[in-house]
N, C-alpha and C positions, 0 to 999 in steps of 0.2 A: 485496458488500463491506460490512461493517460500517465504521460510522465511531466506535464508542466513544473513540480514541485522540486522536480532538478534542472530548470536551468541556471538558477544560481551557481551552480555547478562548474557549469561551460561558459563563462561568461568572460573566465581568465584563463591563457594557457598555464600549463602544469610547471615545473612539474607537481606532484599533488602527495601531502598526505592523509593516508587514510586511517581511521583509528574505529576499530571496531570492539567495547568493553561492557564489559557486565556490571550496571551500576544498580541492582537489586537494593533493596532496601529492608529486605525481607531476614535479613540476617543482625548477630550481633557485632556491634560497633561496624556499621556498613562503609564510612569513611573510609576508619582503618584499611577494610579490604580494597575497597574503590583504588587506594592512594599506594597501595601493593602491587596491584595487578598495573596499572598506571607506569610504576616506576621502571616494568620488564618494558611493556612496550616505548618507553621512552628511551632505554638503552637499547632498542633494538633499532628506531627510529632514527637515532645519532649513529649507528655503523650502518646503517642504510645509505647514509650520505644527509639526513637532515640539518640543519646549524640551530644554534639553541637560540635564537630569535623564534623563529616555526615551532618549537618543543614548547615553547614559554606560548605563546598563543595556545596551543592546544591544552595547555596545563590549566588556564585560565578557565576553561568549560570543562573540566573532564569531572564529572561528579556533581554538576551544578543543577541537575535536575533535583533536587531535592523535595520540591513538591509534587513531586511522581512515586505512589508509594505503590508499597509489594516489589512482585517480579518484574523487570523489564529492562534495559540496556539504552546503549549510546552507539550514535554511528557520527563520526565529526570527519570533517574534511578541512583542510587545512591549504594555501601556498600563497608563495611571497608574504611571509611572517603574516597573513591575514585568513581570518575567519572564513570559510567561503559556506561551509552548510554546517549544522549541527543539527539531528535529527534524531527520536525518539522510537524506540525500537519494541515492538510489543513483548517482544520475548528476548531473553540476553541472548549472545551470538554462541556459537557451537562452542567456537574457543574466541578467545580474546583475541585481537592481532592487530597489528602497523604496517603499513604499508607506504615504502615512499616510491610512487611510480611516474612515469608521463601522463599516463590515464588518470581518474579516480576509480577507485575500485567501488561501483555503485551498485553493481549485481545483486551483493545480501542484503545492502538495502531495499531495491524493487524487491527484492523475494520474501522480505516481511511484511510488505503492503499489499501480495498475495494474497484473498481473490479480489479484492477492495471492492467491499459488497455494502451500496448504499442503503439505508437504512434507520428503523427509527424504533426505537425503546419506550415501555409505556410501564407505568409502575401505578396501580391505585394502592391506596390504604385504607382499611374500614376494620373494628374492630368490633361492631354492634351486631346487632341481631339485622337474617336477611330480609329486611322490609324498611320502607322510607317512614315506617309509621314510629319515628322512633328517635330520641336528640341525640348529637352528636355530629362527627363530619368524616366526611372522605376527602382525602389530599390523593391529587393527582402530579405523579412527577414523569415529564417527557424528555429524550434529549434524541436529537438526532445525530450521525455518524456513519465513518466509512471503516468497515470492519477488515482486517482485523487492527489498522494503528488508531482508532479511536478508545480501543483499549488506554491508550497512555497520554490520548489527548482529546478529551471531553469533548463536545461540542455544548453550545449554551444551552440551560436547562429551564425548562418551562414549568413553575409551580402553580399550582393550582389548589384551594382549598375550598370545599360545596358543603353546607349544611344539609346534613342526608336527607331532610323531608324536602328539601328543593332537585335529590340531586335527580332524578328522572328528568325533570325538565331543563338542569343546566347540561347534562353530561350532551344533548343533543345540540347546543351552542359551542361546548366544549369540540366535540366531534366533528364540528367546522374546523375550529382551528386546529387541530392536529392532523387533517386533511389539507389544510393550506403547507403545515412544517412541510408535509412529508413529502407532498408537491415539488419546493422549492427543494429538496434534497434529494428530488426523484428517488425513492427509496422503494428498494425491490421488496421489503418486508414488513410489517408493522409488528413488534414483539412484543408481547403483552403478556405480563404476571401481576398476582399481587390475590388483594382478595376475589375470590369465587364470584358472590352474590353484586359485587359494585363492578366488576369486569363487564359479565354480563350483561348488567345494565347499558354502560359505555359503548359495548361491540355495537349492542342489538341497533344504537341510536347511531351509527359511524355509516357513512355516505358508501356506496355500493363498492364505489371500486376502491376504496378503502379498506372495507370490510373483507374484501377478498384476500388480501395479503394480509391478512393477522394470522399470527403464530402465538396459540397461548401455549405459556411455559408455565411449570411449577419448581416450588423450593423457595428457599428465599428469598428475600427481596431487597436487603438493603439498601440506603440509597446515602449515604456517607464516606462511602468507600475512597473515595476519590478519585476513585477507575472509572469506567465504564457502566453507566445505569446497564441490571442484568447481565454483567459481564459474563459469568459462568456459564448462564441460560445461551448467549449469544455464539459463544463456541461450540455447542451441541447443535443448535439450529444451523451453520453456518458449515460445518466440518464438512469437506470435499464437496463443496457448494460452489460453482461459477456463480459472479454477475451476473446478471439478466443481459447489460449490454455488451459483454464476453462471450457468452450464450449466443447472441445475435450474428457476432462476428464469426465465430466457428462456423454456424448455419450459413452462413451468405460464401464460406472461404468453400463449402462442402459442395452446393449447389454451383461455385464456380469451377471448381475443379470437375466435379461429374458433367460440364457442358462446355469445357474448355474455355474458359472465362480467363479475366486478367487477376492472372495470381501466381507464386510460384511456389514449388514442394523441390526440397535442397538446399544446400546450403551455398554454392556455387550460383545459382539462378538469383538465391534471395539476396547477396552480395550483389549481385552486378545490379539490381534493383534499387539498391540503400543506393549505388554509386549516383544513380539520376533521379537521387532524392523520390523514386519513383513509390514509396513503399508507404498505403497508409495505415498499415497494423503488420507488427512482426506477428507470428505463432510460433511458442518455442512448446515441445513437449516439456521440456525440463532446461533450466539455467545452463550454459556450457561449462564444461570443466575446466578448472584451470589450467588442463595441457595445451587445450585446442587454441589456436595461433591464426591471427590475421593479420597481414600490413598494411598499415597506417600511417598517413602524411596529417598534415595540422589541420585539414579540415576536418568537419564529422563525414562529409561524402568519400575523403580523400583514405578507403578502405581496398584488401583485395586478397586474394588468398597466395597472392605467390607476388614477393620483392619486382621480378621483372616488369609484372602487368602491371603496378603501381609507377615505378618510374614511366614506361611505355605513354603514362597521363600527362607526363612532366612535372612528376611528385619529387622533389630532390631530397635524398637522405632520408626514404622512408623506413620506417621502425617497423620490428616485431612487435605485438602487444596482444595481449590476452585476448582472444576473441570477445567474451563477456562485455570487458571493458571498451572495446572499440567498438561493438554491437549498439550498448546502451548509450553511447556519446551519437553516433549517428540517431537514433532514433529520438533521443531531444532533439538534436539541432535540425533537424529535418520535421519534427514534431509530428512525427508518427504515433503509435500506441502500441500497446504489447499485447500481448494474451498469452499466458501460459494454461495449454490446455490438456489434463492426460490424456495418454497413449490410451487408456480406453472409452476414450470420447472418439477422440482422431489421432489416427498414426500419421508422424510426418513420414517424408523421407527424411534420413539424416535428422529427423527430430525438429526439423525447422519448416518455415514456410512464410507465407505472406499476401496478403491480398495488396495488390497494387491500385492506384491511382486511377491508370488509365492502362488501355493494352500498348504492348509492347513484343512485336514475335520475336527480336529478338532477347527477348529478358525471360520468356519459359522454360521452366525443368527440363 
């Protein structure tokens, strides 16, 4: 998993608020609630130490997604009275909450863009008898996506409408281009519902290695939602599903590990790694909790598990800070990638790890 889509993030130092809220729409008078739950973490936000310039920026977008309907939430980052991210959450968060720290609290953000599996949604419609010999049309709707935050942010939709005695020989013109989309979206899947008899048709004509990754789904189809083409379909297909380029990275971390390759398993080895920007994909089994604690000077490398070994760099007046949040700031600004992969795929040690850059003996577990 790349993290490009938070360096706007790190781009200013902190200190940072963070506002994690359930802005559903799914409910009666959703405002109403939006501007309730809002009001708690803004008084929490002001005895945090925030000043109501910063409270007043973040009030300005808190609920403003209004053309994202159903279920889904906000994650907004805020410092020096200025906007810094405002990002669209597939799912509302556990609980609501504020945060005003040094870091940004970006962790439950990456953890919703968890497994971000490229991908592409295919919906026919035909309502006639199964044969071209017959008036009427099929409409084809495509969209491509990275699952699961394309849930609450579309990508452009490709309409297409075939008069049924043509569609045999458009749906194979057609089957180009949706081999081109999915190309440019590298997409690990091609997911396709709708009708039976016009599906069919479309697969049977769709270019080999196309053809290979389709996933036909059933149930409905709608395509007005303003969610996700197949949304519902997509979270069955996708549920405890890696990337395919996640998938890759475990396989290449596993094979270095079994032949003593450059990588490291721990959490102490994977730190002194991040320090020389040495690291190009973390592996966490799971997010860290909010106990576990690293120190932290102003850069993203300037990381360490104990106050002395940080100064020892000539770090001055380095801070305590959430592992999490000192983790995910290196791994931007060093522009590494992530992977979170279960414990029954691979065990880390300490639940962490890393493939590195280049060898290093002294940087191994």
């Amino acid at each position: 998993m790349r993290l490009s889509f938070l360096e706007p993030l790190y781009a200013e130092p902190g200190p940072f608020a963070s506002v994690y809220l359930d802005t559903s729409r799914n409910v009666e008078h959703p405002d109403r609630a939006i501007a309730l739950r809002w009001r708690r973490l803004r008084e929490s936000l002001s005895r945090q130490g925030s000043d109501r310039a910063l409270l007043n920026v973040l009030e300005e977008v808190v609920g403003a997604d209004t053309e994202v309907p159903g279920v889904h939430g906000q994650a907004i980052f805020a410092a020096h009275d200025t906007l810094v991210l405002d990002g669209e959450l597939p799912r509302p968060p556990e609980h609501d909450s504020a945060r005003y720290s040094t870091l940004p609290e970006a962790m439950p953000l990456v953890s919703q863009h968890v497994p971000e599996i490229p991908y592409m949604a295919v919906v026919v419609h035909y309502g006639g008898l199964p044969t071209a010999k017959t008036h009427g049309w099929v409409t084809l709707e495509a969209e491509t996506g990275t699952w699961p935050a394309s849930t609450v942010t579309p990508g452009e939709r490709l309409h297409r409408r075939v008069a049924v005695a043509s569609w045999h020989r458009d749906s194979l013109r057609l089957g180009h281009r949706l081999d081109e989309r999915a190309r440019r979206a590298h997409a690990d899947a091609v997911v396709v519902g709708g009708d039976e008899w016009a599906c069919n048709v479309l697969i049977r004509r769709l270019p080999h290695t196309l053809r290979d990754k389709v996933v036909r789904v059933g149930g409905r189809t709608p395509t007005d939602t303003g969610r996700a083409l197949l949304e519902p379909q997509l979270d069955g297909v996708f549920r405890g599903r890696m990337a395919a380029h996640d998938r890759e990275l475990v396989d290449i971390f596993i094979g270095r590990r079994a032949l003593d390759g450059p990588m490291t398993d721990g959490l102490a080895a994977t730190v002194a790694a991040l320090q020389r920007g040495q690291v190009a994909a973390l592996l966490l089994n799971r997010p860290p909790g909010s106990s576990l604690r690293l120190w932290a000077g102003s850069q993203p490398t300037q990381l360490a598990l104990t106050e002395a070994e940080l100064m020892s760099f000539g770090v001055r007046a380095p801070r305590e800070e959430r592992a999490d949040e000192a983790l995910v700031r290196a791994l931007v600004g060093t522009g590494a990638e992530l992977v979170v992969v279960p414990e029954s795929e691979l065990m880390l040690y300490e639940g962490v790890g890393a493939l590195l850059r280049y060898a290093d003996p002294g940087n191994r577990s």
